[in-house]
CHARMM internal coordinates of N, CA and C (Angstrom, degrees):
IC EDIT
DIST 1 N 1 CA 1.4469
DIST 1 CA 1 C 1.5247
ANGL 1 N 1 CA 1 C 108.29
DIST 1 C 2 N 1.3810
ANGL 1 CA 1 C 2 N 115.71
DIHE 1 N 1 CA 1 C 2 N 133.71
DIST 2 N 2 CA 1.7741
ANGL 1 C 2 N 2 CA 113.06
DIHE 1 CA 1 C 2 N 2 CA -169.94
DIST 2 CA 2 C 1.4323
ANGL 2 N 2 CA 2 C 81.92
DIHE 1 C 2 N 2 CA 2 C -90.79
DIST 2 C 3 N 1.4469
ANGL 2 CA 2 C 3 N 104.51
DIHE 2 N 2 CA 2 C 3 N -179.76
DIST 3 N 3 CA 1.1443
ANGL 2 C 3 N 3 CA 135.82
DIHE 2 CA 2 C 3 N 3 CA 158.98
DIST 3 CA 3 C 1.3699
ANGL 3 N 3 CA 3 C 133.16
DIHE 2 C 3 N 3 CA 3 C -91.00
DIST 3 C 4 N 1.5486
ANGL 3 CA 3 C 4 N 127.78
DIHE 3 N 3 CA 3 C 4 N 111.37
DIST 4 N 4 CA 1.5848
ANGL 3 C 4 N 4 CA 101.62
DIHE 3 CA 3 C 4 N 4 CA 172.69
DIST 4 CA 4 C 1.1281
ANGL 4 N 4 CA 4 C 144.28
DIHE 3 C 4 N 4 CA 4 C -106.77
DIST 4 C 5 N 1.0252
ANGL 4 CA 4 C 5 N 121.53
DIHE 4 N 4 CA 4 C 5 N 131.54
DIST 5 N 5 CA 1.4620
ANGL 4 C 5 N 5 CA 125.45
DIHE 4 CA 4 C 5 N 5 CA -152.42
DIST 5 CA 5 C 2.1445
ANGL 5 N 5 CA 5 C 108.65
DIHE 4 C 5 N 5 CA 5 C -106.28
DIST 5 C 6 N 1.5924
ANGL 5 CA 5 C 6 N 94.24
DIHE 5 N 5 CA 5 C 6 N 99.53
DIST 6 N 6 CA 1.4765
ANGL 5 C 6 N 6 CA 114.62
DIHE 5 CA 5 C 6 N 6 CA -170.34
DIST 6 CA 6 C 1.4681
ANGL 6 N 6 CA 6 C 110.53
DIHE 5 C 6 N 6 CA 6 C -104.23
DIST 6 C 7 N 1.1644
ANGL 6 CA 6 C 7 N 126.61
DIHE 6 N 6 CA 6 C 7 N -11.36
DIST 7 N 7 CA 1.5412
ANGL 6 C 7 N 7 CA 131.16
DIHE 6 CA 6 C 7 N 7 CA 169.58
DIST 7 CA 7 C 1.7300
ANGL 7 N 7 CA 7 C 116.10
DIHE 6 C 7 N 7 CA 7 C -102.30
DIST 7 C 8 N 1.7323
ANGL 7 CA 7 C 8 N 100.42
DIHE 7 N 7 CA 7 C 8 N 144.10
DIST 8 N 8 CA 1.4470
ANGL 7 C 8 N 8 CA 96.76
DIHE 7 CA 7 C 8 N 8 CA 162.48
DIST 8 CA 8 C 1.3768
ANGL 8 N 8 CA 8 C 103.67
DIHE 7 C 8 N 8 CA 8 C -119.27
DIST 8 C 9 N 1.7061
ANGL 8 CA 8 C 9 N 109.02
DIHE 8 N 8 CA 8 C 9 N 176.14
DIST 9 N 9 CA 0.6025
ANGL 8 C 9 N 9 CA 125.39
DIHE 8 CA 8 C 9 N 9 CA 166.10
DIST 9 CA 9 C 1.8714
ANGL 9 N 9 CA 9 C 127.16
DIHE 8 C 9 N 9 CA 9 C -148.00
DIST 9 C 10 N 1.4540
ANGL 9 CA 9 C 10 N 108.24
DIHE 9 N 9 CA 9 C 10 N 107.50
DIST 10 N 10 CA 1.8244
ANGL 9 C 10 N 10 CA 111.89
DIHE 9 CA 9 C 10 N 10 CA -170.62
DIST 10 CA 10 C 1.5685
ANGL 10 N 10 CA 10 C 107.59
DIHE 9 C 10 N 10 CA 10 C -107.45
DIST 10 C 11 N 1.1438
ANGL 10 CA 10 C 11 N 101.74
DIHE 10 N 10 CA 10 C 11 N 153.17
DIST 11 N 11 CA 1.7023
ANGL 10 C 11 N 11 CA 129.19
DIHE 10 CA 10 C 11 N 11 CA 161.85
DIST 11 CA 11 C 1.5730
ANGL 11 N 11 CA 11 C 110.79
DIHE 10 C 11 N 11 CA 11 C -143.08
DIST 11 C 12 N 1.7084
ANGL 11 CA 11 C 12 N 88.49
DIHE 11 N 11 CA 11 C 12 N 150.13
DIST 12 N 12 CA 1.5878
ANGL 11 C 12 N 12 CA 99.55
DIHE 11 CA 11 C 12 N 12 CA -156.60
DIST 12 CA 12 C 2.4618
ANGL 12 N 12 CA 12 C 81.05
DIHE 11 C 12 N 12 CA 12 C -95.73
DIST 12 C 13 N 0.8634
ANGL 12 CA 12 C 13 N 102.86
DIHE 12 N 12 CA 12 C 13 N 146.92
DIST 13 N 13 CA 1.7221
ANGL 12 C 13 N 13 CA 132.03
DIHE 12 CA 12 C 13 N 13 CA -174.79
DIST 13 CA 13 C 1.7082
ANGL 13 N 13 CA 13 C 103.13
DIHE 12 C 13 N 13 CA 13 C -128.69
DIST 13 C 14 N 1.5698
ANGL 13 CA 13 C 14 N 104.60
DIHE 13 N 13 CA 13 C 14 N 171.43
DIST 14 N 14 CA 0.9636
ANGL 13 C 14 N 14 CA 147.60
DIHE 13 CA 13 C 14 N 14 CA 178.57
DIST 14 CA 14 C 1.4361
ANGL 14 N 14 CA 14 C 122.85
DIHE 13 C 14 N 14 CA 14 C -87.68
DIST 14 C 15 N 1.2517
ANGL 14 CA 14 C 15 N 138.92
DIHE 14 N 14 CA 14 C 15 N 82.65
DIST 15 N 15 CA 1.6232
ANGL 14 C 15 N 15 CA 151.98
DIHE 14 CA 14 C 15 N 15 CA -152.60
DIST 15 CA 15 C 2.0304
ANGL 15 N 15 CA 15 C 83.12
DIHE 14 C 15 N 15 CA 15 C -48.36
DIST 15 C 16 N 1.3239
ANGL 15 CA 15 C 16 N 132.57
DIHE 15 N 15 CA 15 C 16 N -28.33
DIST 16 N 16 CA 1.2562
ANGL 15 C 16 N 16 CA 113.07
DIHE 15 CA 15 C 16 N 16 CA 170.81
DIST 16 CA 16 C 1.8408
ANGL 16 N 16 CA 16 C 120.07
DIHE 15 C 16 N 16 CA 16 C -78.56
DIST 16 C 17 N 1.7126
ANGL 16 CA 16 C 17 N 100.81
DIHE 16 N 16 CA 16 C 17 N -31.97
DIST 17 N 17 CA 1.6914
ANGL 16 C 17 N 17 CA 95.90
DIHE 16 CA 16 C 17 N 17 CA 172.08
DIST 17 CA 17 C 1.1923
ANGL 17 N 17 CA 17 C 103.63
DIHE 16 C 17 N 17 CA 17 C -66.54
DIST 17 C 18 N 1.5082
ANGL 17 CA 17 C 18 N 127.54
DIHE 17 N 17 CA 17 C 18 N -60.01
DIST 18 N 18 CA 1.5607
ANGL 17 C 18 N 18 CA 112.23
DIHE 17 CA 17 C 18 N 18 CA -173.95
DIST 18 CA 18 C 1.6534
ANGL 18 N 18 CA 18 C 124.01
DIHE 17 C 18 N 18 CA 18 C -47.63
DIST 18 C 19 N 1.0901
ANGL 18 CA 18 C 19 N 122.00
DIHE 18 N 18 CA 18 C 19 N -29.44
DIST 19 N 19 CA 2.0652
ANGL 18 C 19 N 19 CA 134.87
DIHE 18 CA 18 C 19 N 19 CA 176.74
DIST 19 CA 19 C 1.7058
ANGL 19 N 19 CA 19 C 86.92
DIHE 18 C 19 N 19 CA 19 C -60.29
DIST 19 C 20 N 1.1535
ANGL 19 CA 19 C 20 N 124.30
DIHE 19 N 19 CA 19 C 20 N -48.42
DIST 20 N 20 CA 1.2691
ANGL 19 C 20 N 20 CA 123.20
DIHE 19 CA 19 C 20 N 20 CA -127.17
DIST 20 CA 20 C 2.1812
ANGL 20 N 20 CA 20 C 87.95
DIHE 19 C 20 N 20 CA 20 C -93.06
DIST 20 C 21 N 1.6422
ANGL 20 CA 20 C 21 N 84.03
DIHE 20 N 20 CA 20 C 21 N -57.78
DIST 21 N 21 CA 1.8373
ANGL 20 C 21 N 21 CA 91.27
DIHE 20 CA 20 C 21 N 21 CA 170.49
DIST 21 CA 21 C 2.0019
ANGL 21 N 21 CA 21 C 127.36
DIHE 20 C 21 N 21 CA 21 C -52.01
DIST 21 C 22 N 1.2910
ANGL 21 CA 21 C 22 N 86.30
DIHE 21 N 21 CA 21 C 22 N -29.27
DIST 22 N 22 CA 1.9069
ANGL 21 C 22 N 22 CA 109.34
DIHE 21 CA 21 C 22 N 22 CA 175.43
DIST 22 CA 22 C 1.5490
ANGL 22 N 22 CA 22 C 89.90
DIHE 21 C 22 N 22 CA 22 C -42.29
DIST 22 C 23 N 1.3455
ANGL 22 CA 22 C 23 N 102.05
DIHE 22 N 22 CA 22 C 23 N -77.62
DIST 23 N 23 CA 1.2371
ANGL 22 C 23 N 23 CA 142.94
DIHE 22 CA 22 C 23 N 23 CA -135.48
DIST 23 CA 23 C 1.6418
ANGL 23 N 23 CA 23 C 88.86
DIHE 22 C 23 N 23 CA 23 C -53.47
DIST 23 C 24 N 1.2165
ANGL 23 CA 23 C 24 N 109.90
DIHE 23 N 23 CA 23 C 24 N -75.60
DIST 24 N 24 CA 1.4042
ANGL 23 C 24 N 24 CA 134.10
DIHE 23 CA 23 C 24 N 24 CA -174.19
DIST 24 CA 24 C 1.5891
ANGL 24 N 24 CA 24 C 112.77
DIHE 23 C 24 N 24 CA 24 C -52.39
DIST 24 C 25 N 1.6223
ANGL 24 CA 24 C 25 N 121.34
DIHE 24 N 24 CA 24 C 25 N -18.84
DIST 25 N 25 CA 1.3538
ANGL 24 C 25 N 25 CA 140.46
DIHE 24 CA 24 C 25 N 25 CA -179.75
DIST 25 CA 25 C 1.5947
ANGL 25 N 25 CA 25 C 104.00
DIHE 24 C 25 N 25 CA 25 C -70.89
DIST 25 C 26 N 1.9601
ANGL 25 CA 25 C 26 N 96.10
DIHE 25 N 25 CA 25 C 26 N -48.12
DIST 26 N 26 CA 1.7456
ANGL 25 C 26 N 26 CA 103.48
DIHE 25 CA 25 C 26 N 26 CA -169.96
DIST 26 CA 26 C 1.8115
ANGL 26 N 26 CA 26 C 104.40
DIHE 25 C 26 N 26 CA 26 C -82.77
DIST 26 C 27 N 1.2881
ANGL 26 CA 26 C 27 N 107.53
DIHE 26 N 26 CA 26 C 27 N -27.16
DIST 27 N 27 CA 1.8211
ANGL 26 C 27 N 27 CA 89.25
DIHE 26 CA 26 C 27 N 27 CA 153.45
DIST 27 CA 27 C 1.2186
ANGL 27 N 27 CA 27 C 141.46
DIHE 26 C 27 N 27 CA 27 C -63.51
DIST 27 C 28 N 1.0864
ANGL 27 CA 27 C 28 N 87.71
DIHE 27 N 27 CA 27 C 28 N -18.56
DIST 28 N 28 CA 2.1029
ANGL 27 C 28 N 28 CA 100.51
DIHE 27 CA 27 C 28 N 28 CA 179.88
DIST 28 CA 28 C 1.7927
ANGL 28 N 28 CA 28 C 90.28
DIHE 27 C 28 N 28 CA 28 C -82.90
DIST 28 C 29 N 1.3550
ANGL 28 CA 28 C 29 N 123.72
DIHE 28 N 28 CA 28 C 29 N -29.34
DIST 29 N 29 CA 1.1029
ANGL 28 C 29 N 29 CA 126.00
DIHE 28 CA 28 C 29 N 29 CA -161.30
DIST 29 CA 29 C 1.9932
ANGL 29 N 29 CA 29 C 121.97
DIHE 28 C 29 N 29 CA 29 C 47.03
DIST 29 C 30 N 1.5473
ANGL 29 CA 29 C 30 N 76.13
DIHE 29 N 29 CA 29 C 30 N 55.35
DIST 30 N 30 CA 1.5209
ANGL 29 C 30 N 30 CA 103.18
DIHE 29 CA 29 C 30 N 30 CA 176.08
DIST 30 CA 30 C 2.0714
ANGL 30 N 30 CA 30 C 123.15
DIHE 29 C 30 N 30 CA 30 C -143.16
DIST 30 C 31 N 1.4558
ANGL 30 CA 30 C 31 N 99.15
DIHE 30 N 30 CA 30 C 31 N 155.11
DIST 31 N 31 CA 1.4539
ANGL 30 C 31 N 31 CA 87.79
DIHE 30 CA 30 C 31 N 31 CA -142.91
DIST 31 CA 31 C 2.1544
ANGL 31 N 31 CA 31 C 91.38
DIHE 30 C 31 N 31 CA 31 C -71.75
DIST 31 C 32 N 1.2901
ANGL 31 CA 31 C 32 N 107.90
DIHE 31 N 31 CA 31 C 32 N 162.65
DIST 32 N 32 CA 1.9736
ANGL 31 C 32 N 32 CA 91.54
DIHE 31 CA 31 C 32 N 32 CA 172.47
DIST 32 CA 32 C 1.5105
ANGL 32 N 32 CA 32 C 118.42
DIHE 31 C 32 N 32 CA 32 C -58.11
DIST 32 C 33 N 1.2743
ANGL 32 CA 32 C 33 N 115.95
DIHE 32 N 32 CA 32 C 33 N -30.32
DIST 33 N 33 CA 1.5490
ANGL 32 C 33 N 33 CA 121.01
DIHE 32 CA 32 C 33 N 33 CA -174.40
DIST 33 CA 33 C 1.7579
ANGL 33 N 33 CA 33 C 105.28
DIHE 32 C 33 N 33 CA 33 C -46.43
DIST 33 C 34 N 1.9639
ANGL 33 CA 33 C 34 N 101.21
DIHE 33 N 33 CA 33 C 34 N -56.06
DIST 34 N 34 CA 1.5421
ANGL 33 C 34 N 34 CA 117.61
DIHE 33 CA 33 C 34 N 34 CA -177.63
DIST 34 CA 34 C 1.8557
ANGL 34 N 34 CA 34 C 119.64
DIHE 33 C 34 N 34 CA 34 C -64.33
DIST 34 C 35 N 1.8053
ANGL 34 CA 34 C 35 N 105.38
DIHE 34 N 34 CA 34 C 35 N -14.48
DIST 35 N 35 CA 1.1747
ANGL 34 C 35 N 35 CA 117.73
DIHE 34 CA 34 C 35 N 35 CA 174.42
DIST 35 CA 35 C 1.7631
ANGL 35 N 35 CA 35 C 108.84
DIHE 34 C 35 N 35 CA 35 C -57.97
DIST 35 C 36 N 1.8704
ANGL 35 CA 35 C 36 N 86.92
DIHE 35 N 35 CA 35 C 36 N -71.94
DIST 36 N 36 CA 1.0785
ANGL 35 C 36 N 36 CA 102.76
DIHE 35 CA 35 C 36 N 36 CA -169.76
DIST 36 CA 36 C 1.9395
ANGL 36 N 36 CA 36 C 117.18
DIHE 35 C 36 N 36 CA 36 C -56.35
DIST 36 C 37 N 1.5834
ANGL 36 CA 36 C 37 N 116.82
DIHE 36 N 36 CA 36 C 37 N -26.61
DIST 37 N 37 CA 1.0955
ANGL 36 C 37 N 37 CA 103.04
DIHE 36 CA 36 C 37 N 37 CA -164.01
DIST 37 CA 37 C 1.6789
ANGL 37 N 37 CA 37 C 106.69
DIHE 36 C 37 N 37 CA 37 C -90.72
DIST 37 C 38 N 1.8946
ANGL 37 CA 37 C 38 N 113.54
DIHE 37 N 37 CA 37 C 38 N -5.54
DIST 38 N 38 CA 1.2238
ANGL 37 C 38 N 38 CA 105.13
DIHE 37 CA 37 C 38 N 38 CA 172.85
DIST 38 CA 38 C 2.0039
ANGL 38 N 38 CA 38 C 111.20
DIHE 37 C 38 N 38 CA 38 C -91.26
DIST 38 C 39 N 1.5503
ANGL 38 CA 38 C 39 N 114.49
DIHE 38 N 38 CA 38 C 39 N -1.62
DIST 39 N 39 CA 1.5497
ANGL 38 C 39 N 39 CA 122.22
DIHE 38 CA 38 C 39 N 39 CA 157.44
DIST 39 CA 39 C 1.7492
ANGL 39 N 39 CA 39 C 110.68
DIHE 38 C 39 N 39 CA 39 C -56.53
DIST 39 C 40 N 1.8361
ANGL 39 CA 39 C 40 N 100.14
DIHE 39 N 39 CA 39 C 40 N -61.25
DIST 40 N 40 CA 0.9303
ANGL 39 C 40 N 40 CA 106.40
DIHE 39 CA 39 C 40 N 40 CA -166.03
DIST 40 CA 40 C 1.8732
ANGL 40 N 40 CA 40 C 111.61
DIHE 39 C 40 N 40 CA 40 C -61.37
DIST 40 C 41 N 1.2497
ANGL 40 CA 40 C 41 N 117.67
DIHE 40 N 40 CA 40 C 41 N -49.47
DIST 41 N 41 CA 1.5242
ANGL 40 C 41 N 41 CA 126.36
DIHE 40 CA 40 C 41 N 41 CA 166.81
DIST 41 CA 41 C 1.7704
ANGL 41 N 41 CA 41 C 111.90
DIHE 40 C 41 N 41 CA 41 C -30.22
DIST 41 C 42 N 1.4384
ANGL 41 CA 41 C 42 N 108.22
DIHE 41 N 41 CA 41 C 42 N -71.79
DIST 42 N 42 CA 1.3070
ANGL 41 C 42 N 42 CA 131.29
DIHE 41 CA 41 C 42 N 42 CA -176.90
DIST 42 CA 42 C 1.7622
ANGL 42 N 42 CA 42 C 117.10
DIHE 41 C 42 N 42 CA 42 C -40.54
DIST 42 C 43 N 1.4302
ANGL 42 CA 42 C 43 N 104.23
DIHE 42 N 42 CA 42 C 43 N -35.02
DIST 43 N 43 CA 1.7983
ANGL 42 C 43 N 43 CA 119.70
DIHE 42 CA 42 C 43 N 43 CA -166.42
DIST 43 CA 43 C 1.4328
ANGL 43 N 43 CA 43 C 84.00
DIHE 42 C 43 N 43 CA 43 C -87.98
DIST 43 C 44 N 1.5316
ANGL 43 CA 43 C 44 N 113.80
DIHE 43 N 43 CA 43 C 44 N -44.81
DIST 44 N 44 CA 1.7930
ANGL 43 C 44 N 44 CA 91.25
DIHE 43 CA 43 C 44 N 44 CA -167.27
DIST 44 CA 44 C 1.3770
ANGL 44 N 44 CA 44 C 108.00
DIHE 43 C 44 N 44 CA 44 C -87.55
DIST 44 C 45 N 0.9938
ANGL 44 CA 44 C 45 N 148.41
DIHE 44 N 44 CA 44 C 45 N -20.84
DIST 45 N 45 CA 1.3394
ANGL 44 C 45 N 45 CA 139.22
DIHE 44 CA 44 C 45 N 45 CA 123.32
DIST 45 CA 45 C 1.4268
ANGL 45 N 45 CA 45 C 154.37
DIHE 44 C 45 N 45 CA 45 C -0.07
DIST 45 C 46 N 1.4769
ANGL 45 CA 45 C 46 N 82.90
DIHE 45 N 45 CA 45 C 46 N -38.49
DIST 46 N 46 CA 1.6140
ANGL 45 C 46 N 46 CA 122.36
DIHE 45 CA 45 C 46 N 46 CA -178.94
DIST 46 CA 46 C 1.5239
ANGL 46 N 46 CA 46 C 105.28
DIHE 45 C 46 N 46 CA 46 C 71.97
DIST 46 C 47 N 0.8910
ANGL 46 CA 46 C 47 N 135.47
DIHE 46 N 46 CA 46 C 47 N 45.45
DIST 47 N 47 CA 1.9236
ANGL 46 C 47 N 47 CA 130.96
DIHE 46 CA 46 C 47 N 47 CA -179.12
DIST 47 CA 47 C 1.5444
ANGL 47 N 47 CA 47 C 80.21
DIHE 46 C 47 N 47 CA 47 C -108.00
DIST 47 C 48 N 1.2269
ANGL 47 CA 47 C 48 N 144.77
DIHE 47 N 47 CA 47 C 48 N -8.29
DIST 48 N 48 CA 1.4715
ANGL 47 C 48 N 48 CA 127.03
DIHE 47 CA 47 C 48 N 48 CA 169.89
DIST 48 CA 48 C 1.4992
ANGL 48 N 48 CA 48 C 121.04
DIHE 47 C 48 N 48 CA 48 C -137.95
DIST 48 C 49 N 1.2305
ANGL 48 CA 48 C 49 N 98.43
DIHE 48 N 48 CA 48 C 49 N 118.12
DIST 49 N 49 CA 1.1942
ANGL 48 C 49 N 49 CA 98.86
DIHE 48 CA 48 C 49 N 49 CA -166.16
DIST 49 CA 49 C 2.0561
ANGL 49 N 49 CA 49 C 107.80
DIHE 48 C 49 N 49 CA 49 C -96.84
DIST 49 C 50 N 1.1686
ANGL 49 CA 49 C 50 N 134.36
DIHE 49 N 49 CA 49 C 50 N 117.99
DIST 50 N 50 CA 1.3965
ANGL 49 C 50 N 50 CA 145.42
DIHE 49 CA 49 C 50 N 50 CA 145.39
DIST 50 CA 50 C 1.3974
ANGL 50 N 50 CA 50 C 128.21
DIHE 49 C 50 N 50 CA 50 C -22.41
DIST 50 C 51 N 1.6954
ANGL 50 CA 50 C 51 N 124.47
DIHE 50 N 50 CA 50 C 51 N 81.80
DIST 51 N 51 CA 1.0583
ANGL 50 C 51 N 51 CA 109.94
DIHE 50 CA 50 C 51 N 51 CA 179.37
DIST 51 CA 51 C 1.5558
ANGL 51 N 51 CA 51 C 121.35
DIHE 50 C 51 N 51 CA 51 C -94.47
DIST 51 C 52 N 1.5828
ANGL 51 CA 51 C 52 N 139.15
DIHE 51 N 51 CA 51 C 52 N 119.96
DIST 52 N 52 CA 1.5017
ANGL 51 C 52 N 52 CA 121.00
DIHE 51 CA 51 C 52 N 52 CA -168.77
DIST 52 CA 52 C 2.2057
ANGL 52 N 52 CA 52 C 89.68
DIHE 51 C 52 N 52 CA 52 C -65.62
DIST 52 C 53 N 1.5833
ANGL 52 CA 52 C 53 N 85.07
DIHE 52 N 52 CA 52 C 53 N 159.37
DIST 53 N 53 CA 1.3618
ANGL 52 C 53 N 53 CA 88.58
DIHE 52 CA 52 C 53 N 53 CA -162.00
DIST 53 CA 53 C 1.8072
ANGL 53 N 53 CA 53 C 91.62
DIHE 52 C 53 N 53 CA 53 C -102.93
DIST 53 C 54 N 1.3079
ANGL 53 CA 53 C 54 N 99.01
DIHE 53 N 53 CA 53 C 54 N 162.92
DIST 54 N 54 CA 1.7982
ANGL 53 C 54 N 54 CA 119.31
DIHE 53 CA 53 C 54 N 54 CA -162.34
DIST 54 CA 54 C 1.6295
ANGL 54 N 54 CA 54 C 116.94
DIHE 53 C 54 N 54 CA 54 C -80.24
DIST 54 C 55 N 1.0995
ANGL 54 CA 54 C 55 N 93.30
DIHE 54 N 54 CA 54 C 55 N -27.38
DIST 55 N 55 CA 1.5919
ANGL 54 C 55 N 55 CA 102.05
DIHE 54 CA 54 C 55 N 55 CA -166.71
DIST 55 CA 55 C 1.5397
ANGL 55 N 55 CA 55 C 106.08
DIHE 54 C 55 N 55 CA 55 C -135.01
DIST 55 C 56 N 0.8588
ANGL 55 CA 55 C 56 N 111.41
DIHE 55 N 55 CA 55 C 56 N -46.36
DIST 56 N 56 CA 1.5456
ANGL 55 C 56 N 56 CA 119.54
DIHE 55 CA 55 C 56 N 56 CA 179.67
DIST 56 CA 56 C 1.4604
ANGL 56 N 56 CA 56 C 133.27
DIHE 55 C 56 N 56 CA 56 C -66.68
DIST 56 C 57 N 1.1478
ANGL 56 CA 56 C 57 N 127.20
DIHE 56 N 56 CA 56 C 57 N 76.12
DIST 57 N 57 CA 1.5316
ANGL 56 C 57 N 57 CA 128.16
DIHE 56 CA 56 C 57 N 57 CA -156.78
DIST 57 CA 57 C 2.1306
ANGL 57 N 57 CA 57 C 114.27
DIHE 56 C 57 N 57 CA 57 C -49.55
DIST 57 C 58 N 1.5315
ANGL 57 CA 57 C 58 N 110.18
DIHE 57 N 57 CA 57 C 58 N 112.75
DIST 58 N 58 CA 1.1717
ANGL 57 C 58 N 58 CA 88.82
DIHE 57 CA 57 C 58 N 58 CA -176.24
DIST 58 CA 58 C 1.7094
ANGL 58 N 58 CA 58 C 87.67
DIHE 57 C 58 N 58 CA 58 C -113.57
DIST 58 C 59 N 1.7759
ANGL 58 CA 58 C 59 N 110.06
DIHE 58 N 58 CA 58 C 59 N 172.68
DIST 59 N 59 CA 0.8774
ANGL 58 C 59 N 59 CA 124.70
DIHE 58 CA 58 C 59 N 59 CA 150.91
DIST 59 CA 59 C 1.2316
ANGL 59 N 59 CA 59 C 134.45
DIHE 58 C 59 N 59 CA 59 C 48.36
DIST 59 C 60 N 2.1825
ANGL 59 CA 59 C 60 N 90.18
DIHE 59 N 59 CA 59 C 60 N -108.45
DIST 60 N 60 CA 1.2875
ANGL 59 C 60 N 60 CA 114.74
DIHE 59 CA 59 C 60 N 60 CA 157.28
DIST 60 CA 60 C 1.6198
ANGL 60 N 60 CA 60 C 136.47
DIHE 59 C 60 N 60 CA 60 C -31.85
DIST 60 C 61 N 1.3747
ANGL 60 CA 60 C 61 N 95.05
DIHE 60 N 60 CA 60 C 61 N -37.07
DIST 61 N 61 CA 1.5990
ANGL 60 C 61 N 61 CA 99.85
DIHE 60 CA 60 C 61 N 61 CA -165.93
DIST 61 CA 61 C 1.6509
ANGL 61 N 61 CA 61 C 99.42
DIHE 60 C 61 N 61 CA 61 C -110.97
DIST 61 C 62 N 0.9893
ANGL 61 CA 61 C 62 N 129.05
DIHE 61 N 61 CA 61 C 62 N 24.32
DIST 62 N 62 CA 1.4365
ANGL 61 C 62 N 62 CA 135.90
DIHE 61 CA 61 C 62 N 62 CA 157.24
DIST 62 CA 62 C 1.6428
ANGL 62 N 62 CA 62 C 124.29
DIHE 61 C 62 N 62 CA 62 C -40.32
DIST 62 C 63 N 1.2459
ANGL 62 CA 62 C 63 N 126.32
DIHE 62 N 62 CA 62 C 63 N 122.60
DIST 63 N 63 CA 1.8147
ANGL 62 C 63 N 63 CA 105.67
DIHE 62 CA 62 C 63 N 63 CA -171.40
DIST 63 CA 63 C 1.7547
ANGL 63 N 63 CA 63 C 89.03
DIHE 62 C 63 N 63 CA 63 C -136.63
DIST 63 C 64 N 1.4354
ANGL 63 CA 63 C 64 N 89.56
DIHE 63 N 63 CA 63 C 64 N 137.22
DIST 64 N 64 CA 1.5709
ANGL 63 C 64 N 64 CA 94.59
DIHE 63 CA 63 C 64 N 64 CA -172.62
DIST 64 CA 64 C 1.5927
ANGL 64 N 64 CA 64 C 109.90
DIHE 63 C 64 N 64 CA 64 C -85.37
END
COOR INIT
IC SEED 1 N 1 CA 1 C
IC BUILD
């Protein structure tokens, strides 16, 4: 029995994270869609755990 897969899910990146994620997708020699949906699997799972990072301003912690 496949699976079907009826939801997306996007975030807008950095034209250098995406070069950088490509890249690392065609070593796995897997397509990004299958990257991202074995990240996304893995976190809810808990096999990955999210650390906010120390020094490095991402995103999240943005203050206008």
């Amino acid at each position: 029995m496949s699976v079907k897969f009826e939801a997306y899910i996007g975030t807008r990146i950095s034209k250098d994270e995406r070069s950088s994620f490509v890249k690392m997708s065609k070593k796995l020699q897997m397509d990004q869609s299958e990257v991202l949906r074995e990240l996304i699997q893995a976190f809810i799972q808990n096999r990955v755990t999210i650390t906010p990072p120390t020094e490095i301003k991402g995103l999240h912690n943005h203050v206008n």
